[in-house]
C-alpha positions as CSV (number, residue, x, y, z in Angstrom):
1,X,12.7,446.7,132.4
2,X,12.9,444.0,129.5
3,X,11.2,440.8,129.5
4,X,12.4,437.8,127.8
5,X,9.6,434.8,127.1
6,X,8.8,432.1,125.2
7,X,8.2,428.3,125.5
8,X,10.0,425.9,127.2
9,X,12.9,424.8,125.3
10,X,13.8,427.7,123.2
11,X,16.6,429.2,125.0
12,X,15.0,432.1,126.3
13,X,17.4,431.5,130.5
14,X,20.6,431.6,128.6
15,X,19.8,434.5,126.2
16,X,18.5,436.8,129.5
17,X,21.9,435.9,131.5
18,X,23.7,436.9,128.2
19,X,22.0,439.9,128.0
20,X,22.1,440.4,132.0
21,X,26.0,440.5,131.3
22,X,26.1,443.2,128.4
23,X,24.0,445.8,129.7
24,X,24.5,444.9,134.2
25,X,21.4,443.3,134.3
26,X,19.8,441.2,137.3
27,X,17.1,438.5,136.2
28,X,13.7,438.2,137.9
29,X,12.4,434.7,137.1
30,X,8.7,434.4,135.8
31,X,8.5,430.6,136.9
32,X,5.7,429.2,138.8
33,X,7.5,426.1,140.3
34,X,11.5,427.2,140.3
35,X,10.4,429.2,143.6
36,X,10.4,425.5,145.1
37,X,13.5,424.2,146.9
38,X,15.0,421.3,145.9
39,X,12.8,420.9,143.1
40,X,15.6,421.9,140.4
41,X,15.8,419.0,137.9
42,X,11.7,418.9,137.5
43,X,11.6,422.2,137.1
44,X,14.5,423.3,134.8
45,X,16.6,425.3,136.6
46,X,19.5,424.9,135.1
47,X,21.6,427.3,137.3
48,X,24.5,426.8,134.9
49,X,22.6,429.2,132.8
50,X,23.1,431.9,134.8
51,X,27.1,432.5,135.0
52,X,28.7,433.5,131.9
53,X,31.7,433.5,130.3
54,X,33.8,436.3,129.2
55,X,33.3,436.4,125.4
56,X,36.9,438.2,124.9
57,X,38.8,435.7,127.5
58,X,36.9,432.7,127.5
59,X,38.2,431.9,131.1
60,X,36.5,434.8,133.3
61,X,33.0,434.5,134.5
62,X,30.4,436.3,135.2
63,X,27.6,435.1,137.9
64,X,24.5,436.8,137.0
65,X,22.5,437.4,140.0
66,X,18.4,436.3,140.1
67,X,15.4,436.6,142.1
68,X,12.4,434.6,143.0
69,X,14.2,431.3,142.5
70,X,14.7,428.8,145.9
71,X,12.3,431.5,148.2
72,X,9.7,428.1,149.0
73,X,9.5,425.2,151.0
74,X,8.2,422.0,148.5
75,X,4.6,420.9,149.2
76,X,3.1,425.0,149.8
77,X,1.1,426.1,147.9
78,X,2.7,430.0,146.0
79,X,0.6,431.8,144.5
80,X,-0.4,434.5,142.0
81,X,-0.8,437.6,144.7
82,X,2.5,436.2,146.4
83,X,4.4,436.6,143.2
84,X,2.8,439.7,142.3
85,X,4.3,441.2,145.9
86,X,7.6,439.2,145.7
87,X,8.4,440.6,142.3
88,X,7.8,444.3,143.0
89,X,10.2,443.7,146.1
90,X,13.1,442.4,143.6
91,X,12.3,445.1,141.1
92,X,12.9,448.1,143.2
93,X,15.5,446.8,145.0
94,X,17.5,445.9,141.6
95,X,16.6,449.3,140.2
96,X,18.0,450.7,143.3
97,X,21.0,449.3,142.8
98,X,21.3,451.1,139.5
99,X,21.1,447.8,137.7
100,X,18.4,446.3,135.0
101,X,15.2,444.1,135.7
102,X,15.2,441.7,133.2
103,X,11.9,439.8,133.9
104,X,12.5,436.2,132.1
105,X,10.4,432.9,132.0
106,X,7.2,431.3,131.0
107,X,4.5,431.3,132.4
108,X,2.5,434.0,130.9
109,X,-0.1,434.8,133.8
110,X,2.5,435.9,135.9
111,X,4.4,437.7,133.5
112,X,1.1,439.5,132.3
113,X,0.0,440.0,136.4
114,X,3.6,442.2,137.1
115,X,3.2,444.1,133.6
116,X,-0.1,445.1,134.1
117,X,-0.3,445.8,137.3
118,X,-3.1,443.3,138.2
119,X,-5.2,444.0,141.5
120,X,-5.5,440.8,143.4
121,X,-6.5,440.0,147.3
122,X,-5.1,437.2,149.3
123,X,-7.6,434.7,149.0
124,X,-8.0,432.1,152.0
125,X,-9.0,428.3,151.9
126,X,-12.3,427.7,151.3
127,X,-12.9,424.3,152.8
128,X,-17.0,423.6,152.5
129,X,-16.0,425.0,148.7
130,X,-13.4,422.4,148.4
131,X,-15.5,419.1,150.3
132,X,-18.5,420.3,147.5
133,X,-15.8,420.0,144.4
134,X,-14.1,416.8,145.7
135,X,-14.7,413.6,143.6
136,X,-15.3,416.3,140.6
137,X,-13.4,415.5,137.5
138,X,-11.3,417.8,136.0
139,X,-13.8,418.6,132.9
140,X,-16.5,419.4,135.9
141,X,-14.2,421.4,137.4
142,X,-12.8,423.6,134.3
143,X,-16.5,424.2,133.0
144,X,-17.3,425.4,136.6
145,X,-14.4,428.0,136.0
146,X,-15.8,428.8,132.9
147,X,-18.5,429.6,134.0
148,X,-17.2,431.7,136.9
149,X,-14.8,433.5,134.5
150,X,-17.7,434.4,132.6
151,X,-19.1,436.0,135.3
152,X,-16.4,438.2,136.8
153,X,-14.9,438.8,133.2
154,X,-11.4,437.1,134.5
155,X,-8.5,436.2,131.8
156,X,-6.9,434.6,134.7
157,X,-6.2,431.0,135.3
158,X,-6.1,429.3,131.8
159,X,-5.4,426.0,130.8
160,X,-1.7,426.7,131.0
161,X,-2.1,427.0,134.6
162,X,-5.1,424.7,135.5
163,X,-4.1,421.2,134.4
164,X,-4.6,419.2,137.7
165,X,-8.0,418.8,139.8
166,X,-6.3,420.1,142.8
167,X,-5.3,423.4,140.7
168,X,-8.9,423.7,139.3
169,X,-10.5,423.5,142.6
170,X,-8.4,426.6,143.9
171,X,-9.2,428.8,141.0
172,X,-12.5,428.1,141.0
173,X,-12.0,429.3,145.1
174,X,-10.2,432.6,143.9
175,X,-12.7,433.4,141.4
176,X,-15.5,432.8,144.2
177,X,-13.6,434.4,146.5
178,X,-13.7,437.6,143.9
179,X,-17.4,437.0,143.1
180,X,-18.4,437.2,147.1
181,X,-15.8,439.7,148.9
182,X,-14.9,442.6,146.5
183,X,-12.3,443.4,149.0
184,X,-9.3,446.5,149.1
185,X,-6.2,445.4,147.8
186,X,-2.6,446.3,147.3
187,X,-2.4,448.7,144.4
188,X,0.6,447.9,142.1
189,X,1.5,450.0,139.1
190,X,1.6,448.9,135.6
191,X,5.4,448.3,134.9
192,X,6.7,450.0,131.3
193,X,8.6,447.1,129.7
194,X,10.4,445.8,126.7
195,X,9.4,442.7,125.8
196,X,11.2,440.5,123.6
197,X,9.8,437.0,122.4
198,X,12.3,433.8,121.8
199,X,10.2,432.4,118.9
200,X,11.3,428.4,117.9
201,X,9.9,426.5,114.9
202,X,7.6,423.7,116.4
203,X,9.4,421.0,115.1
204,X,12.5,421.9,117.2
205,X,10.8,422.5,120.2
206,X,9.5,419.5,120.0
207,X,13.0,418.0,119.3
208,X,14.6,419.9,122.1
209,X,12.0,418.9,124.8
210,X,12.5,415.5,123.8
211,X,16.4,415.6,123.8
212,X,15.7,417.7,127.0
213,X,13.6,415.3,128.6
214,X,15.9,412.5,128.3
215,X,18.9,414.2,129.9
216,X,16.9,415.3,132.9
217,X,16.3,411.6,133.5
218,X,19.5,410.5,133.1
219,X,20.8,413.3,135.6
220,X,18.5,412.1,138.6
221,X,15.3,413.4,137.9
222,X,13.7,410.2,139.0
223,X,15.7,410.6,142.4
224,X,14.9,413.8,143.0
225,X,11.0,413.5,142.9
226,X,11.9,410.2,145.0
227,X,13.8,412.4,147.9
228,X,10.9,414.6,148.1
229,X,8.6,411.7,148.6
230,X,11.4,410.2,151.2
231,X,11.1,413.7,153.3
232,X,7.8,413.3,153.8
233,X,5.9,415.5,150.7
234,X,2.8,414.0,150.3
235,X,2.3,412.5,146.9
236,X,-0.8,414.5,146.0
237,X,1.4,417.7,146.7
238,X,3.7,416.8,144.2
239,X,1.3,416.0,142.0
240,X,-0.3,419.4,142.6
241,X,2.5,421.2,141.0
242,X,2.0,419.3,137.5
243,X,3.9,417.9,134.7
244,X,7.1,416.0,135.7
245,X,6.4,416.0,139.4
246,X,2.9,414.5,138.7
247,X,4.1,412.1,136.1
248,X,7.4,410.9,138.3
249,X,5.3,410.5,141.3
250,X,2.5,408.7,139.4
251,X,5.4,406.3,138.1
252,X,7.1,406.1,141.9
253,X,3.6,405.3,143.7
254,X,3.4,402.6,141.0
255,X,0.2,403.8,138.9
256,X,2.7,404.1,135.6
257,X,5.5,402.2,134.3
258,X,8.2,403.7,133.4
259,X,7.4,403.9,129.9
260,X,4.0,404.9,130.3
261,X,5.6,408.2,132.3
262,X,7.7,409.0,129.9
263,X,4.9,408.4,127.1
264,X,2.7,411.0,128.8
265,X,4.8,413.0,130.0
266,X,6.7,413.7,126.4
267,X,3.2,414.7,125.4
268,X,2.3,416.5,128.7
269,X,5.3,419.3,128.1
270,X,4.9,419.5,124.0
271,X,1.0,420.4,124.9
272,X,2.6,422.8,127.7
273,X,4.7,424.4,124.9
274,X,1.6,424.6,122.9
275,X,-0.2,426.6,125.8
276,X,2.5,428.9,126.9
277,X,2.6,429.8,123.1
278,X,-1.3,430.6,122.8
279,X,-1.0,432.9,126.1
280,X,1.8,435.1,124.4
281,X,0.1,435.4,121.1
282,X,-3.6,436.4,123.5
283,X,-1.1,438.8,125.1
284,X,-0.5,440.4,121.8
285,X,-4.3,440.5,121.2
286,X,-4.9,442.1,124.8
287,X,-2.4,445.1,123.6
288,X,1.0,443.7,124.6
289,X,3.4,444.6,122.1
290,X,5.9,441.5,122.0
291,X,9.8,441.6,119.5
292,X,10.0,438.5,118.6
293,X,13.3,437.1,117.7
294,X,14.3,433.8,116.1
295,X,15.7,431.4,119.0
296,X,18.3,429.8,116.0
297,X,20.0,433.2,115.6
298,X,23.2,433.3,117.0
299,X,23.6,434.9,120.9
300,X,25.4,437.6,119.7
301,X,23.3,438.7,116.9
302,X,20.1,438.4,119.5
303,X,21.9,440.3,122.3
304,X,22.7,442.9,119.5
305,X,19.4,442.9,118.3
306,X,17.6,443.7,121.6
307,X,20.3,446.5,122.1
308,X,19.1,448.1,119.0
309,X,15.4,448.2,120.8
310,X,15.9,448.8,124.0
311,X,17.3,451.9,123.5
């Protein structure tokens, strides 16, 4: 298998479909919210990424096929053990077909849960747990998790992943969960990967995800959030899953203006960036061997380049 990460903003969908069409790839996405339905602006789809065109011709295409995107109802709640099963279902059925894995996204726990082969149990709703945590803040709540974490010796559920009360108070339920029923579990192997970085100076990430942020506005992102709401999603569900479905739904129930939303939400996703960036560089401390490659290059030269180490 390869795997293709990095931040938000640097590129890293288009250069995995690229790659997906040199070598008869199939891409596994590594995305905690594009598993939603309908929730395709928010969460950067961008399914336009994912058909590419023939670099001799120009004119023919070439629709890359992907996994583990559009498999949810918005408002559920997916989870880590979920994704752990629903990605070893894609991956042996695309290495069936004789074709490459190419795991691709960012959001590091999941990526770091399929590589090593993480043993987790289903954990169910703990609701006296949850009535105890309510009215916590969300300081309260991550040194609580802290403190659990301490415990058990867990590297799961970081800051990149916690970032909400609602999301706090179900780690802190896993890791209790853990602590109180050592239960059996599914045991998944470790999966032997490539893994190849999209590394992006600062100052253009920060560029792009405020060029990007913009142009998801102006393309409906407002509207979409608003549908969801009009279906009957409850506010504090979208608000669950985080940045721009917790901003836009702050700014639609009327708690933000419109500036205000985008204000904080511009800083929300460049301290996101920042997050996703401090998880791959702990993966490399915790023995994960990660190529990076500049995301400026151009798509040729990367595809060329992760030719050269994959085989």
């Amino acid at each position: 298998m390869i795997t293709i990460l990095g931040p938000t903003a640097s590129g890293k969908t288009p250069l995995a479909a690229a790659l997906a069409a040199e070598i008869g790839g199939e891409i596994i996405s590594a995305d905690s919210r594009q598993v939603y339905r309908r929730m395709d602006i928010g969460t950067g789809k961008d399914l336009a990424d994912y058909v590419v065109r023939s670099q001799e011709s120009g004119d023919s295409r070439n629709v890359i096929p992907y996994h583990l995107i559009d498999i949810r109802e918005p408002g559920t709640k997916y989870n880590l053990f979920e994704y752990q099963q629903d990605f070893f279902d894609a991956y042996q059925a695309i290495r069936s077909r004789g074709a490459v894995p190419i795991l691709c996204g960012g959001t590091g726990l999941y990526i770091e849960a399929v590589l090593k082969g993480y043993h987790l149990s289903p954990v169910p709703q703990n609701q006296v747990l949850r009535d105890a945590l309510e009215g916590k803040s969300l300081e309260e709540l991550t040194q609580m998790l802290e403190e659990l974490k301490a415990k058990t010796g867990s590297n799961m559920h970081n800051t990149t992943d916690v970032d909400s009360c609602q999301r706090a108070i179900r780690a802190i339920e896993i890791e209790t969960y853990n602590v109180e029923h050592p239960t059996p579990r599914r045991e998944l192997p470790s999966v032997d990967s490539l893994i190849i970085g999209v590394n992006i100076d600062r100052e253009l990430r920060r560029e792009k995800i405020t060029r990007r942020l913009k142009a998801r506005l102006e393309d409906g992102m407002v509207d979409e959030v608003k549908a969801l709401l009009d279906e009957g999603i409850p506010a504090e569900d979208l608000i669950y899953y985080g940045l721009e479905y917790k901003f836009l739904t702050e700014y639609l129930t009327g708690q933000l203006t419109y500036d205000e939303m985008f204000s904080r939400l511009e800083i929300a996703i460049h301290q996101f960036a920042k997050r996703q960036m401090t998880w791959f560089r702990g993966m490399e401390r915790r023995g994960f061997e990660i190529h990076w490659i500049d995301a400026t290059l151009p798509m040729e030269e990367k595809i060329e380049r992760i030719i050269q180490l994959w085989q």
